[in-house]
C-alpha positions as CSV (number, residue, x, y, z in Angstrom):
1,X,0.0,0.0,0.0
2,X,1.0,3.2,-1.0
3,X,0.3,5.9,2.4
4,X,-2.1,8.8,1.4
5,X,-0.9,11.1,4.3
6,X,-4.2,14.0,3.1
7,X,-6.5,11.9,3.6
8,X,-5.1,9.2,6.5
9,X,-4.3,12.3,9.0
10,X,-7.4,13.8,8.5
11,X,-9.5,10.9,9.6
12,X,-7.2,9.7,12.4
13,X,-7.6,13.2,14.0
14,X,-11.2,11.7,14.7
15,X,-10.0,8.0,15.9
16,X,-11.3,7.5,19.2
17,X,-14.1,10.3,18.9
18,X,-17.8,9.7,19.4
19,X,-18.2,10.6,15.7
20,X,-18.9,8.4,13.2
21,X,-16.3,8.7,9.8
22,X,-18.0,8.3,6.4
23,X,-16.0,8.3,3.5
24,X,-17.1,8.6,0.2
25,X,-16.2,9.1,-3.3
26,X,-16.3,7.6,-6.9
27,X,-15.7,3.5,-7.2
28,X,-12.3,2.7,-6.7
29,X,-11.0,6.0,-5.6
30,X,-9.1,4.1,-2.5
31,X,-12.2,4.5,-0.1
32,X,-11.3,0.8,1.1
33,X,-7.5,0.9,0.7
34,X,-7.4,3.8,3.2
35,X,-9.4,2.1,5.9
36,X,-6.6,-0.3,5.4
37,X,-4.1,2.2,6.5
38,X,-6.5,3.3,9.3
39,X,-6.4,0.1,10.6
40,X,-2.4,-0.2,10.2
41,X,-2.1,2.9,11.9
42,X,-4.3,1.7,15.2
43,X,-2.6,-1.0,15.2
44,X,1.4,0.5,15.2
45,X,0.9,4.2,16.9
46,X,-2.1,3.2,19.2
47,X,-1.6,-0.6,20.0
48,X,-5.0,-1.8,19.0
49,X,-5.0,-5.6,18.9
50,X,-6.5,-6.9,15.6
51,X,-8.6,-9.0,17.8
52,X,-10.6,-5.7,18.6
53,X,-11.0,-4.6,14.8
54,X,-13.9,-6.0,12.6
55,X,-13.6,-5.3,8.7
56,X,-16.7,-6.2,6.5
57,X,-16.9,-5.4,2.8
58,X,-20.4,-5.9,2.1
59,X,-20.1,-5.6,-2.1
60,X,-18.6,-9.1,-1.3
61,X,-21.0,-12.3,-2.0
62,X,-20.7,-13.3,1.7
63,X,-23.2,-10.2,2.3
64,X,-25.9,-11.1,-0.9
65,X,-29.4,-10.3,0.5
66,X,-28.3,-9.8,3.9
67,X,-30.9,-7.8,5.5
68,X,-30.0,-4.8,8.5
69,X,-31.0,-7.5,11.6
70,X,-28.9,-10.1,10.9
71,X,-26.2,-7.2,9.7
72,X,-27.2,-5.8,13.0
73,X,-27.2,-9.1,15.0
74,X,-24.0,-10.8,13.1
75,X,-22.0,-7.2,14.0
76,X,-22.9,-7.3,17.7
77,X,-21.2,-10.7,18.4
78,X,-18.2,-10.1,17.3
79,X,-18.1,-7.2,20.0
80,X,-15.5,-7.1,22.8
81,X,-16.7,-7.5,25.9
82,X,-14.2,-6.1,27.7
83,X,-12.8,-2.5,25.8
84,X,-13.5,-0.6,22.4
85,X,-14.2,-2.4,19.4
86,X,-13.2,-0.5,15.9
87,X,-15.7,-1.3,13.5
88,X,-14.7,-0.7,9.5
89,X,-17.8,-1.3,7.5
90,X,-17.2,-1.1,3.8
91,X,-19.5,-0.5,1.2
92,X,-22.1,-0.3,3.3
93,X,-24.7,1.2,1.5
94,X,-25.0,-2.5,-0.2
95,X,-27.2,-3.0,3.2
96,X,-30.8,-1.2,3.2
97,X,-31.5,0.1,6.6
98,X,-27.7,0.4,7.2
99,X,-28.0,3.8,8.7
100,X,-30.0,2.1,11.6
101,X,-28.0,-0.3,12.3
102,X,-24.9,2.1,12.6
103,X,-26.9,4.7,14.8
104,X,-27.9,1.7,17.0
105,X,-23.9,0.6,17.3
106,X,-23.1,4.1,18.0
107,X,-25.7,4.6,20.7
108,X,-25.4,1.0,22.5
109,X,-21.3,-0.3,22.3
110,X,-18.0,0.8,22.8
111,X,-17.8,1.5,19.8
112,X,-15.1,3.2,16.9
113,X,-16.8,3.3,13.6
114,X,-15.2,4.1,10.3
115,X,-17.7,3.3,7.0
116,X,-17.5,4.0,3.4
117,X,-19.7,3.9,0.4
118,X,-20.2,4.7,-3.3
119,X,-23.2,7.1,-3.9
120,X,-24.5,9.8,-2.2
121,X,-26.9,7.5,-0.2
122,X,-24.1,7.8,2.4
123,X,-24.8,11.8,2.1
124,X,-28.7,11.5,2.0
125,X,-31.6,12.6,4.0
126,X,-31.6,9.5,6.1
127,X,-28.1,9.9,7.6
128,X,-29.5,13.3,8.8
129,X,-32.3,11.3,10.5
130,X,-30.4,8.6,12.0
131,X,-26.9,10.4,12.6
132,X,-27.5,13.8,13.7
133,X,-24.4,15.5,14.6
134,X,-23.1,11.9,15.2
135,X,-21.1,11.8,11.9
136,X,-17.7,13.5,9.8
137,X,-18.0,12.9,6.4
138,X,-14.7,12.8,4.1
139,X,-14.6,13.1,0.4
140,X,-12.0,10.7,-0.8
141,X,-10.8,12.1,-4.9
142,X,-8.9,10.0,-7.0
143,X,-4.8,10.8,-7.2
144,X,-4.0,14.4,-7.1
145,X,-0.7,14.9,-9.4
146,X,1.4,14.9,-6.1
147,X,0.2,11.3,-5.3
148,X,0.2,10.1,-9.1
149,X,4.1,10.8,-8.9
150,X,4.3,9.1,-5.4
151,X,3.1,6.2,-7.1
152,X,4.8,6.2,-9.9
153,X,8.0,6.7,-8.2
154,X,7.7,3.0,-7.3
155,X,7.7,1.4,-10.2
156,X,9.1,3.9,-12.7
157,X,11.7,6.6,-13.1
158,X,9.8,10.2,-12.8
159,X,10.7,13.0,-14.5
160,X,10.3,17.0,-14.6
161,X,7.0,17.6,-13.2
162,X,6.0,19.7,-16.4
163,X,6.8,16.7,-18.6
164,X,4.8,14.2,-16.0
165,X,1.6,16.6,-15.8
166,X,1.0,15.8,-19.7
167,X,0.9,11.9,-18.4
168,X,-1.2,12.7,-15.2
169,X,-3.8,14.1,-18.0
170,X,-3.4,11.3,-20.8
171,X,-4.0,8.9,-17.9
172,X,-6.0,10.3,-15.3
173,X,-5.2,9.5,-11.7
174,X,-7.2,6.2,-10.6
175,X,-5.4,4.1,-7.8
176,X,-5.4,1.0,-9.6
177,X,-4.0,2.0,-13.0
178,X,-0.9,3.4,-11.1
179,X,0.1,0.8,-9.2
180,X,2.3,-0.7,-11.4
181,X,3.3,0.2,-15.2
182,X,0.7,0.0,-17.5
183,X,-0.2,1.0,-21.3
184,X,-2.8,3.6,-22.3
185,X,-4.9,1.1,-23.8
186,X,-4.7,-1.1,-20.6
187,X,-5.2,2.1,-18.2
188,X,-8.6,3.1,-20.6
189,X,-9.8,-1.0,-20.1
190,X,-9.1,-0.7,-16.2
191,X,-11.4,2.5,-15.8
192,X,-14.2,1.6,-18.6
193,X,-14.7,-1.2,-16.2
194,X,-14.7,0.8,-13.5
195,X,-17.5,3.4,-15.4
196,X,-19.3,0.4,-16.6
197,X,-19.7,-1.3,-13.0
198,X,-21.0,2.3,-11.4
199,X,-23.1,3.0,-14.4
200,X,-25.0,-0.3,-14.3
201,X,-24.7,-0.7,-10.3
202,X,-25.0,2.6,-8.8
203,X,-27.4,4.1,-11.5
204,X,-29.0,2.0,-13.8
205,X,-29.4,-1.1,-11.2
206,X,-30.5,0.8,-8.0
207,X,-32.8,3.6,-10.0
208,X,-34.3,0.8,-12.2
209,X,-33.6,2.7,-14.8
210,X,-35.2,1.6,-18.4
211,X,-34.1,3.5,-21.4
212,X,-30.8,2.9,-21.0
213,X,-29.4,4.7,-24.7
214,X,-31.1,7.7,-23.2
215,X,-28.7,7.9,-20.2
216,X,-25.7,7.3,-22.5
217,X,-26.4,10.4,-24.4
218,X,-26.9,12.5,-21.4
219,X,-23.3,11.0,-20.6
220,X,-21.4,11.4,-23.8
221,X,-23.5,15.1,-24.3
222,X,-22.1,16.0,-20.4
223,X,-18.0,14.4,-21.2
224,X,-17.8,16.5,-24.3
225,X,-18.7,19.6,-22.5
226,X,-16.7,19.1,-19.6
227,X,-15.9,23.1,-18.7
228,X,-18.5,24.5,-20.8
229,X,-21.7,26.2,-19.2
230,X,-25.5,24.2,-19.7
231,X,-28.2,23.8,-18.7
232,X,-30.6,20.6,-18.8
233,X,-32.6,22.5,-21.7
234,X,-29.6,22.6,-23.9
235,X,-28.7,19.0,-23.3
236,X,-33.1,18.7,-24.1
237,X,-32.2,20.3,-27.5
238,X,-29.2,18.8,-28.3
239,X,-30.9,14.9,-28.1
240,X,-34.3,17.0,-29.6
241,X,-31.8,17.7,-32.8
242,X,-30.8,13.9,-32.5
243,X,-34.9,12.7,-32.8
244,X,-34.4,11.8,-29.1
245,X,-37.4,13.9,-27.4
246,X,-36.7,14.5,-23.3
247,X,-38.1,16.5,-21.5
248,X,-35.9,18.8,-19.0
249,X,-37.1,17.2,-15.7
250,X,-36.2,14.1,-16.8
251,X,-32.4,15.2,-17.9
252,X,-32.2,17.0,-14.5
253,X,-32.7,13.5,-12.4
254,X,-30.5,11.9,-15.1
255,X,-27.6,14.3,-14.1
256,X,-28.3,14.0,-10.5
257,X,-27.9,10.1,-10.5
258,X,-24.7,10.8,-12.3
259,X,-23.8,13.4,-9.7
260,X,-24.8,10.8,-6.5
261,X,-22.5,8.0,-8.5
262,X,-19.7,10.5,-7.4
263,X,-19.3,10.7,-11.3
264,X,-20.2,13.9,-11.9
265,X,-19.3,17.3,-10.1
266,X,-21.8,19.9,-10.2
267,X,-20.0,23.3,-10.5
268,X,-22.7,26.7,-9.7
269,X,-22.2,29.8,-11.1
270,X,-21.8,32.5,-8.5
271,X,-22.5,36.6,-9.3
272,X,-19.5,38.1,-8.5
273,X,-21.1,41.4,-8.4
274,X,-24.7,40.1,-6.7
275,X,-22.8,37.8,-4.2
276,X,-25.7,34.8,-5.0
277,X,-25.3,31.8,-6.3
278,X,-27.0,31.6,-9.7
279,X,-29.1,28.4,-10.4
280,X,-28.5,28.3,-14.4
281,X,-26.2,27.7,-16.7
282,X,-24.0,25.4,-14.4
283,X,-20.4,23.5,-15.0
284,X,-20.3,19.9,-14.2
285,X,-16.2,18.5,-13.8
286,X,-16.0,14.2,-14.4
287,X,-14.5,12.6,-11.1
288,X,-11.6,12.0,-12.9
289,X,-10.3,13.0,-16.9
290,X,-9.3,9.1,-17.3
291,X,-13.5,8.6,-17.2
292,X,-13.8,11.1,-20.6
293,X,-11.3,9.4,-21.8
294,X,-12.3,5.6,-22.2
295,X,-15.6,6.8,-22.8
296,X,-15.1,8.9,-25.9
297,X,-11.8,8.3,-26.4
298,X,-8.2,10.2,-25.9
299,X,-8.4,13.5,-28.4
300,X,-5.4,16.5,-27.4
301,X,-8.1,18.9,-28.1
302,X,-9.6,18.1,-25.1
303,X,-6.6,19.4,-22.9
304,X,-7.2,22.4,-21.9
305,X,-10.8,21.5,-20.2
306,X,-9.0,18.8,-19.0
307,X,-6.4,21.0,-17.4
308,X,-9.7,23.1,-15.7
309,X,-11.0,19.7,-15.0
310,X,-7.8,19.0,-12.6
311,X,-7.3,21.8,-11.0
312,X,-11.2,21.9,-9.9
313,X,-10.6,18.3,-8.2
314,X,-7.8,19.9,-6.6
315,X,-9.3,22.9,-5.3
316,X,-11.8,20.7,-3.9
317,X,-9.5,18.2,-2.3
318,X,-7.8,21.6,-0.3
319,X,-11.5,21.9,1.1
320,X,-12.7,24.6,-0.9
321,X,-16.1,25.2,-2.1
322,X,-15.8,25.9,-5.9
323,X,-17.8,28.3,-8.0
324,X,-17.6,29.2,-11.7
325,X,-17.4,33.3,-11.3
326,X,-19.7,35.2,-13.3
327,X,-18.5,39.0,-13.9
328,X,-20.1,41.5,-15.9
329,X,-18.7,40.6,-19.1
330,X,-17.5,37.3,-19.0
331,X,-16.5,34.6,-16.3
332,X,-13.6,33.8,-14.2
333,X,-13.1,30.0,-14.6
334,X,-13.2,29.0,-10.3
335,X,-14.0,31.3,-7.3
336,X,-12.7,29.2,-4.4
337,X,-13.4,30.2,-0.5
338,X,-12.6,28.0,2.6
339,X,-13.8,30.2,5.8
340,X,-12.7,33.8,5.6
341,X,-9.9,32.3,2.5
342,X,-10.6,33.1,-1.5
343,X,-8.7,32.4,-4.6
344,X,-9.7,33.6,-7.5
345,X,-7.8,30.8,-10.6
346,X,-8.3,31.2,-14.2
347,X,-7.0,28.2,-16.3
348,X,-5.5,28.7,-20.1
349,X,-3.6,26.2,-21.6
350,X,-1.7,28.5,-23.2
351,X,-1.1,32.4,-23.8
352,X,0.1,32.9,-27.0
353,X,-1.2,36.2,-27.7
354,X,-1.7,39.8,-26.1
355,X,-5.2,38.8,-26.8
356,X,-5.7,35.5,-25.0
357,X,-3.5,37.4,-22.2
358,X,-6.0,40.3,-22.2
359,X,-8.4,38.1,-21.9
360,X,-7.4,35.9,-19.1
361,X,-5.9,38.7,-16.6
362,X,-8.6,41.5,-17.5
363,X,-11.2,39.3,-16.0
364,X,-9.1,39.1,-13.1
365,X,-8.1,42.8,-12.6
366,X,-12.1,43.6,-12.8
367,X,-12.4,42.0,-9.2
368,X,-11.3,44.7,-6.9
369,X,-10.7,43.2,-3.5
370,X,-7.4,41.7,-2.0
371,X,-7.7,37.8,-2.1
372,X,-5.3,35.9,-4.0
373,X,-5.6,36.1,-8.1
374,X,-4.2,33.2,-10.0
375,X,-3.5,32.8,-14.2
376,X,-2.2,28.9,-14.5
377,X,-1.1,27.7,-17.5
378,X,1.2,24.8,-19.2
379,X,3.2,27.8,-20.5
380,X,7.3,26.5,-20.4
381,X,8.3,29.6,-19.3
382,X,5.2,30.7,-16.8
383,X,6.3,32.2,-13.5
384,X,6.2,35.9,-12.0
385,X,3.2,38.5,-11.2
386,X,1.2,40.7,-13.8
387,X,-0.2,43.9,-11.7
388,X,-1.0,41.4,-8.8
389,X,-2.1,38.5,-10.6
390,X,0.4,35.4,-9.6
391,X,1.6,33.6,-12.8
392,X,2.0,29.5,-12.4
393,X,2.7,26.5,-14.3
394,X,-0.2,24.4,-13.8
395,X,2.2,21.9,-12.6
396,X,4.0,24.2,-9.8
397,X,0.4,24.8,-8.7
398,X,-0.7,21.4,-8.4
399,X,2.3,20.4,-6.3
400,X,2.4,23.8,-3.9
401,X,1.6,23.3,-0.2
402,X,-1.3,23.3,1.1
C-alpha cells in the first residue's frame, strides 16, 4: 500500500471520537485501501490488537441479501466485551436500513466506527435522520498529481514535473492504474470497467432505470462539454436535434444520479457582483479526466478543459467550495473560499497572444478586493506576477503546499 498522508491524517484526528467517519467518493478511488491504513495505523501508533478490529466489505458475495437485523445481529457478536471495538464497514450502502443499524452501534457499544460507500446514499436525508451531529463525512478524490508521482516513483523513473503533468492528464489519476506500469490502452480497459460497474450498479441497477441509450447520451452530451456552461434544456435540444425527445425534468434527475455516482461534479455559477449563487447555466467537472477518456476516447483537443478539470478536483480536495465566477462581461473560470480564504484561478492552456493574455488577466483585474488572483497555465516559461495576478505553471500549482 502506497500511504495517502491527506487523507489518513485527517480521519485519524477523529480515531477515538464519538463521531462516526464516512468516507465517500467515486468507485475505486481508494475508499477501502485507506481504511486499510486506518487500521495499520491503530494497530502500530495506538496498539489496537486486531482481535478488537472487525472489517466487513459488504459488495462481497458473503453479504448477498443480507438484510440490516442479521447485519445488526451478526455485528454485535463479534463485540469485545471487555474495551473498544473499531468497526470498518465497507460499502455499506449494499445493506438497506444500514443507517440504523450504525446509529444503533453508536448509541449502544463501545464503539469506533469508520464506514465508506459509493453514492450519495451515504450523504442522504436518512443519515441526517439517524446520525444527527453523530457523523464526519470525508470526500476521498482520486490521485492528485502529487500522489500520481508518489506512485509512480515506485515502479518507474519520474521526470520534470512539467513533462509528468501531460501523463497525469493522458492517464488520469485512478489508484489502480498506477500501481504498477501499464499501457494507455490497458489504463482506458481498467477505468471503462470501473464506469461500466458504477453506471450499471449505482445508476441503472439501483434507480431501475429503463431506457438505457437515453442515459448514454446525457453522458457522452455531459463528457464532451466538460468546462463549458448548460443547462438541462440545452442537453433537451441537443438529443431533440438527435430525434431523441426528453423532456428537462427528466435530464435534470439523469444528471443527478450521475452526480450521487460520485461521477459527476456539479459546479454553480456564482455573481461576482450580486454575491448569490446563480441556479443556471451550471459546469459539471468528471471525477476523474481518465472517465472522458475511455468513454469517448483520448483526443489533445480536449486538454485544456482537461487542465480546468484537474485543477477543480484539486481545489476541492484543499477543502474549498468551488464556483464558476460570473463577472459582468464574461466569467472567471473558479472562485474558491474556505472560511474567511478566497482564490480567484483562471485556467489557459496556453497564452500565445496579447489577446488570450487580455483576456485571461482583465477578468481578473475587474475583481477589486485583495484575495489571492491566480492565471495557471502549461506555458514552459510561466512564473512571475502581472499587476498582482500570480503567474504559475499548472504543474507548480498542483504540487504547492497546502
Amino acid at each position: 500500500m502506497i500511504y495517502r498522508p491527506r487523507y489518513v491524517d485527517k480521519i485519524m484526528a477523529y480515531a477515538d471520537t464519538p463521531f462516526v467517519k464516512i468516507l465517500t467518493g467515486v468507485r475505486r478511488c481508494g475508499k477501502s485501501t485507506i481504511l486499510k491504513m486506518i487500521m495499520e495505523k491503530l494497530q502500530t501508533e495506538r496498539n489496537i490488537p486486531p482481535e478488537r478490529m472487525i472489517n466487513c466489505r459488504y459488495d462481497s458475495m458473503e453479504y448477498e441479501d443480507m438484510t440490516a437485523k442479521q447485519m445488526y445481529a451478526r455485528l454485535k457478536e463479534q463485540l469485545s466485551h471487555d474495551d473498544r471495538t473499531y468497526l470498518f464497514l465497507d460499502e455499506v450502502q449494499e445493506i438497506e436500513g444500514w443507517e440504523k443499524v450504525v446509529n444503533s452501534l453508536a448509541s449502544d457499544f463501545d464503539v469506533d466506527l469508520y464506514i465508506t460507500g459509493s453514492n450519495s446514499r451515504m450523504m442522504s436525508s436518512e443519515i441526517a435522520t439517524y446520525l444527527t451531529g453523530r457523523y464526519i463525512s470525508f470526500q476521498i478524490f482520486t490521485l492528485s498529481f502529487e500522489e500520481y508521482l508518489t506512485f509512480k516513483e515506485k515502479y518507474a523513473s519520474v521526470g520534470d514535473p512539467k513533462t509528468e503533468l501531460a501523463d497525469y492528464v493522458r492517464l488520469g489519476g485512478f489508484p489502480a492504474t498506477h500501481l504498477q506500469a501499464h499501457s494507455q490502452d490497458e489504463i482506458y480497459t481498467i477505468v471503462r470497467d470501473i464506469y461500466n460497474s458504477t453506471i450499471f450498479s449505482d445508476i441503472i441497477k439501483r434507480n431501475q432505470i429503463r431506457k438505457i441509450d437515453q442515459l448514454e447520451r446525457i453522458v457522452k452530451y455531459t463528457f464532451q462539454n466538460v468546462g463549458n456552461t448548460f443547462s438541462a434544456k440545452s442537453i433537451a435540444d441537443y438529443l431533440k436535434s438527435e430525434r431523441r425527445s426528453l423532456d428537462n425534468e427528466t435530464v435534470y434527475n439523469y444528471l443527478e444520479k450521475l452526480e450521487k455516482a460520485y461521477l459527476l461534479h456539479r459546479c454553480s455559477r456564482y455573481d461576482l457582483q450580486g454575491k448569490e449563487i446563480l441556479k443556471t447555466q451550471e459546469k459539471f467537472y468528471l471525477a476523474d479526466v481518465a472517465l472522458r477518456h475511455c468513454v469517448l476516447g483520448y483526443n489533445a483537443d480536449d486538454v485544456a478543459s482537461d487542465l480546468e478539470n484537474i485543477v477543480y478536483l484539486e481545489l476541492c480536495r484543499r477543502g474549498y467550495t468551488v464556483n464558476v465566477g460570473k463577472t459582468n462581461d464574461g466569467e472567471i473560470d473558479f472562485v474558491a473560499a474556505w472560511q474567511n480564504e478566497k482564490l480567484y484561478v483562471q485556467v489557459a492552456r496556453e497564452i500565445k497572444s496579447e489577446k488570450t493574455k487580455k483576456r485571461e488577466y482583465d477578468r481578473l483585474l475587474e475583481i477589486r478586493d485583495n484575495y489571492p488572483k491566480y492565471v495557471l497555465t502549461t506555458d514552459e516559461y510561466a512564473g512571475g506576477n502581472y499587476e498582482g495576478i500570480k503567474t504559475m505553471h499548472i504543474a507548480d500549482f498542483l504540487l504547492s503546499p497546502e
